[in-house]
N, C-alpha and C positions, 0 to 999 in steps of 0.2 A: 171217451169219445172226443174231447177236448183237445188232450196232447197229439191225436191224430190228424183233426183240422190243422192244430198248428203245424206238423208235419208236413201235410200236405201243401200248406201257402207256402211254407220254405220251400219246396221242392218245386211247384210253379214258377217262384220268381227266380230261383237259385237255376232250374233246366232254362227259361226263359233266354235269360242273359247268358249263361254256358254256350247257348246254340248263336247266340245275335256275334259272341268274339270268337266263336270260331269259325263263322261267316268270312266276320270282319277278316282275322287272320288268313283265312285263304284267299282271301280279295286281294290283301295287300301282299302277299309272295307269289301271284299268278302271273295269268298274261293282262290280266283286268284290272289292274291297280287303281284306273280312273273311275271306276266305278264305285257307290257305295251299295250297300244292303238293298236299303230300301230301292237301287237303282237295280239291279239285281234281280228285284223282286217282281220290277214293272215290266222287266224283260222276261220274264218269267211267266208272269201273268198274259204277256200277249199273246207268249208262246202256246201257252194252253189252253187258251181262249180261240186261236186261231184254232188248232186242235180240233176244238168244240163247234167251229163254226162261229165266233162269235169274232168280228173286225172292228166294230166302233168304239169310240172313244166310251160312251154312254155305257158300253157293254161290257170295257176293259175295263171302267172306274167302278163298275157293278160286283165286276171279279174281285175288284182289288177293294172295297166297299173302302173308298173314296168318293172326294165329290168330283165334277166334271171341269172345275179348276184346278185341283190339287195334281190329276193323272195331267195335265194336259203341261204344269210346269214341269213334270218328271219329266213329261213329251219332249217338251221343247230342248231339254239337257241333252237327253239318250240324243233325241236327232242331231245335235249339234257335236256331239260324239262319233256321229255313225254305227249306232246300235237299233236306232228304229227310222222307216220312215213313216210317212202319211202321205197318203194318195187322196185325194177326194175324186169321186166318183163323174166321170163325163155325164151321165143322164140325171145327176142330183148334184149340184157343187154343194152342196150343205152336206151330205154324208164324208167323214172321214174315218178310211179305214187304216188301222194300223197294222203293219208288218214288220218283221225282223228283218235286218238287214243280213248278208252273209258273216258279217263280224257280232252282229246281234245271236246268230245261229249257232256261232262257238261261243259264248259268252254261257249262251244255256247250256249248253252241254257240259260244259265245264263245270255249272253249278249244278245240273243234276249229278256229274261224276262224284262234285262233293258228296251232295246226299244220298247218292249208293253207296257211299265209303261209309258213313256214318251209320248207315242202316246195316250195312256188314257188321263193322264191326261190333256193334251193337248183340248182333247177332248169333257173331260166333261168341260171346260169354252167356249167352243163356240157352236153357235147355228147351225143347219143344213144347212144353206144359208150360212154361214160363214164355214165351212167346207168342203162347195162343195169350195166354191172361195178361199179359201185355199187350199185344192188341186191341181186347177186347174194352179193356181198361180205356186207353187213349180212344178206342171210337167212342166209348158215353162221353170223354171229354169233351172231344170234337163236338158232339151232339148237343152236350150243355151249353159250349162255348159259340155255337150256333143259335141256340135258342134264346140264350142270356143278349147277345148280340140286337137280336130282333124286336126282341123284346125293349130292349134301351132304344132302340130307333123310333118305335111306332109309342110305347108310351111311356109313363114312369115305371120303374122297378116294383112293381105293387105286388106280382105271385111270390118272388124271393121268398 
């Protein structure tokens, strides 16, 4: 059972950072060089957040489980970039909503094209039994990796 765990943290940190440089790398040979990951990410999150209906700062930083300073320095780069802007609302000036800009809209695209590349090819080396249990796999992770999340927010690590 032991050599397995270990397995498995190798493969964690080892898929982890495989996915973050080969981010990196198609950031740096694209049309988006100025951007990093993480900036990427925040563009990313508005985008699917608008999506969802969701426009505020409060609601993107919820997405992106950041705090509501942390999104709002991302903000202030992307916009000074021309990848997001911020509207605040005529009947509430305290509401800010954020949107993609049109150069914000090919930036996502671009990085979902990345991640339909990667899901392909992924794809085309495993067989259909391996790709159900490959999925099914990565959603308990995602499930753990959600619940261990919540878990560390609201109080110490005590069910582990």
């Amino acid at each position: 059972m032991e050599q397995y765990k270990e397995t498995i943290n190798t493969f964690l940190v080892e898929v982890f950072h495989d996915i973050l440089r080969l981010e990196e790398a198609d950031l740096a040979r694209g049309d988006f060089k100025n951007l990093s990951v993480h900036e990427m990410h925040v563009i990313e999150a508005v985008n699917d957040g608008n999506t969802e209906g969701l426009y505020s700062m409060s609601e993107i930083a919820a997405k992106l489980n950041v705090t509501a300073s942390t999104l709002t320095t991302s903000v202030k780069t992307l916009e000074s970039k021309g990848y997001l802007i911020r509207q605040k609302l005529s009947k509430d000036k305290r509401y800010v909503r954020l949107c993609l800009t049109p150069l914000g809209e090919k930036a996502y695209s671009c990085h979902r094209t990345f991640h339909q590349n990667l899901v392909e090819g992924i794809s085309a080396r495993l067989k259909e039994d391996e790709l159900k249990t490959l999925s099914t796999a990565l959603s308990t992770l995602h499930e753990f990796f959600h619940t261990f999340q919540n878990r560390n927010t609201t109080s110490p690590k005590e069910d582990l």
